[in-house]
TORKOL-4160 file (C-alpha; in steps of 0.2 Angstrom, whole numbers, padded with zeros to 4 digits, m for minus):
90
<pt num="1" X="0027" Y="0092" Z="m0115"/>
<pt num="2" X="0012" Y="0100" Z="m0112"/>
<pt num="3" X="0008" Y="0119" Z="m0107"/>
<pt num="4" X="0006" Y="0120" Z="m0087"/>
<pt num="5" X="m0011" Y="0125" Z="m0086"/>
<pt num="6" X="m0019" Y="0115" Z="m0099"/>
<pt num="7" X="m0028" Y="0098" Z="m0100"/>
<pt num="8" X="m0023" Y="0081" Z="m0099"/>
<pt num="9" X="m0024" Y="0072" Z="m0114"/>
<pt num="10" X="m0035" Y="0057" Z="m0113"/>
<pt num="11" X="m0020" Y="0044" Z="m0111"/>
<pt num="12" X="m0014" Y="0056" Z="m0094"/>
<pt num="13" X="m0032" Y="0055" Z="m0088"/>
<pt num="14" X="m0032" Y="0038" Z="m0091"/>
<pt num="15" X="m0016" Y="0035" Z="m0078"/>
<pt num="16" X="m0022" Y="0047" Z="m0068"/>
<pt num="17" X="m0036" Y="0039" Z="m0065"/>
<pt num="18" X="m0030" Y="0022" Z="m0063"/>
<pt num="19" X="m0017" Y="0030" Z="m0050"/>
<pt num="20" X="m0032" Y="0037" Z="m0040"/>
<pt num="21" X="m0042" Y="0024" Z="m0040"/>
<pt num="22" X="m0028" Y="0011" Z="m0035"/>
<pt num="23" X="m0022" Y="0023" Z="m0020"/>
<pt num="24" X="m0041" Y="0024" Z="m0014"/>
<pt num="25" X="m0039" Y="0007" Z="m0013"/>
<pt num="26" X="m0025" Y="0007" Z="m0003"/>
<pt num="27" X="m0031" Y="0019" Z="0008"/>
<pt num="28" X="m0047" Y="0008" Z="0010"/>
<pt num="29" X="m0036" Y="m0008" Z="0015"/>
<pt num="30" X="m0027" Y="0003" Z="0028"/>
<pt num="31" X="m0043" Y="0010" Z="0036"/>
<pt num="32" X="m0046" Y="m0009" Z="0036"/>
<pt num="33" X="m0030" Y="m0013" Z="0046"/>
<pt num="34" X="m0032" Y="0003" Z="0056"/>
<pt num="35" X="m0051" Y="m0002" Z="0063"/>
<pt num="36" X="m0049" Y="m0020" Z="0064"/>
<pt num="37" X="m0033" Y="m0025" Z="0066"/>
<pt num="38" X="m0020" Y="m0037" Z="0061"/>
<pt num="39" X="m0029" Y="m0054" Z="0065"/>
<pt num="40" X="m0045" Y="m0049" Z="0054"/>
<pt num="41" X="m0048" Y="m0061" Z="0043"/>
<pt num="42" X="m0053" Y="m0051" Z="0028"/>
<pt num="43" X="m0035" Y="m0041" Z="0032"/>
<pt num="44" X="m0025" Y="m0056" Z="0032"/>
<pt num="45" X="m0032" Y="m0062" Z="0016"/>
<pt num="46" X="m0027" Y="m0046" Z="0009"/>
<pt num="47" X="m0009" Y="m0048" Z="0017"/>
<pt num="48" X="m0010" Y="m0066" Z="0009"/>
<pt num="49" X="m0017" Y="m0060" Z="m0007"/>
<pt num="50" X="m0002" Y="m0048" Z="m0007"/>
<pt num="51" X="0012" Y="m0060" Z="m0004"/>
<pt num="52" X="0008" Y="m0075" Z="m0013"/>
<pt num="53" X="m0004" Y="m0084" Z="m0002"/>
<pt num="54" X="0007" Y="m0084" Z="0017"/>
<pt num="55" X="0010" Y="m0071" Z="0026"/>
<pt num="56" X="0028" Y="m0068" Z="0028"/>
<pt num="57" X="0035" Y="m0073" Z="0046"/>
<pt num="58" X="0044" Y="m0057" Z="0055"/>
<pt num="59" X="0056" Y="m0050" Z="0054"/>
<pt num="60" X="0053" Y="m0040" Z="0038"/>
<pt num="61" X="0065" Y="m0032" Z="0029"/>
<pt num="62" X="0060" Y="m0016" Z="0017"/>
<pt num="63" X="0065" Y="m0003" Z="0001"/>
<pt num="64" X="0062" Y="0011" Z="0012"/>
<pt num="65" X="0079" Y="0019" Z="0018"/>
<pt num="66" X="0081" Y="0022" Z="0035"/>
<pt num="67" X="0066" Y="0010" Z="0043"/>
<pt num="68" X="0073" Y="m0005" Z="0033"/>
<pt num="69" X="0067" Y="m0018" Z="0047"/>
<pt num="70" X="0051" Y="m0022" Z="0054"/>
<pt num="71" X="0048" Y="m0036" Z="0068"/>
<pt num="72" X="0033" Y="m0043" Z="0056"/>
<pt num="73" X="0023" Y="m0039" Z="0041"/>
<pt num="74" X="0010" Y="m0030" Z="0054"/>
<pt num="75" X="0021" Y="m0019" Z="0060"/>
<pt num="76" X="0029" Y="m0014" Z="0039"/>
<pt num="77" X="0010" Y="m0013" Z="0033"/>
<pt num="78" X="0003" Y="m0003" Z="0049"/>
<pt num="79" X="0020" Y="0010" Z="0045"/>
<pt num="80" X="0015" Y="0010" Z="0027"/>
<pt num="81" X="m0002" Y="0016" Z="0031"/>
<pt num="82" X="0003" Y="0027" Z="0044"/>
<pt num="83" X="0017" Y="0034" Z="0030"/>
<pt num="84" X="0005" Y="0034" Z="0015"/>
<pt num="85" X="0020" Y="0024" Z="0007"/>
<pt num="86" X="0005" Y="0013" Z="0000"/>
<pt num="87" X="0018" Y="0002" Z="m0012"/>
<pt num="88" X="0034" Y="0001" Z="0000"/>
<pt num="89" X="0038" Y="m0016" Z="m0003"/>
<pt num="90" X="0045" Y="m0029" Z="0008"/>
């Protein structure tokens, strides 16, 4: 383990990184969904892109304890984004 205070090495930096750069990406497809909406067509190739190539009918069931139903995918990806819970899955 490494001392608190001191660099990464260069195989953390590299996962750190990755993890930044994938998040940003999420956040990006969330401002997306945010601005314009479900029926966007570039958002639902990313919904498609996501699941295979169909976007799954509702209702959705998740991982995340507590909300584990959604009405339909819309609804599961806008709470994600809302959530930050960028890779809850369905």
């Amino acid at each position: 383990a490494q001392q608190p205070g001191t660099p990464l090495s260069d195989q953390e930096y590299h996962q750190f990184f990755k993890f930044l750069q994938i998040t940003i990406q999420a956040s990006t497809a969330c401002s997306l969904r945010e601005l314009y909406g479900c029926k966007n067509s570039l958002v639902q190739t990313l919904d498609k892109y996501e699941n295979h190539g169909v976007i799954p009918p509702g209702p959705v069931c998740s991982e995340s304890p507590g909300n584990s139903s959604f009405r339909d995918f819309c609804t599961f990806s806008l709470y994600r984004c809302l959530m930050k819970k960028y890779f809850l899955k369905v």
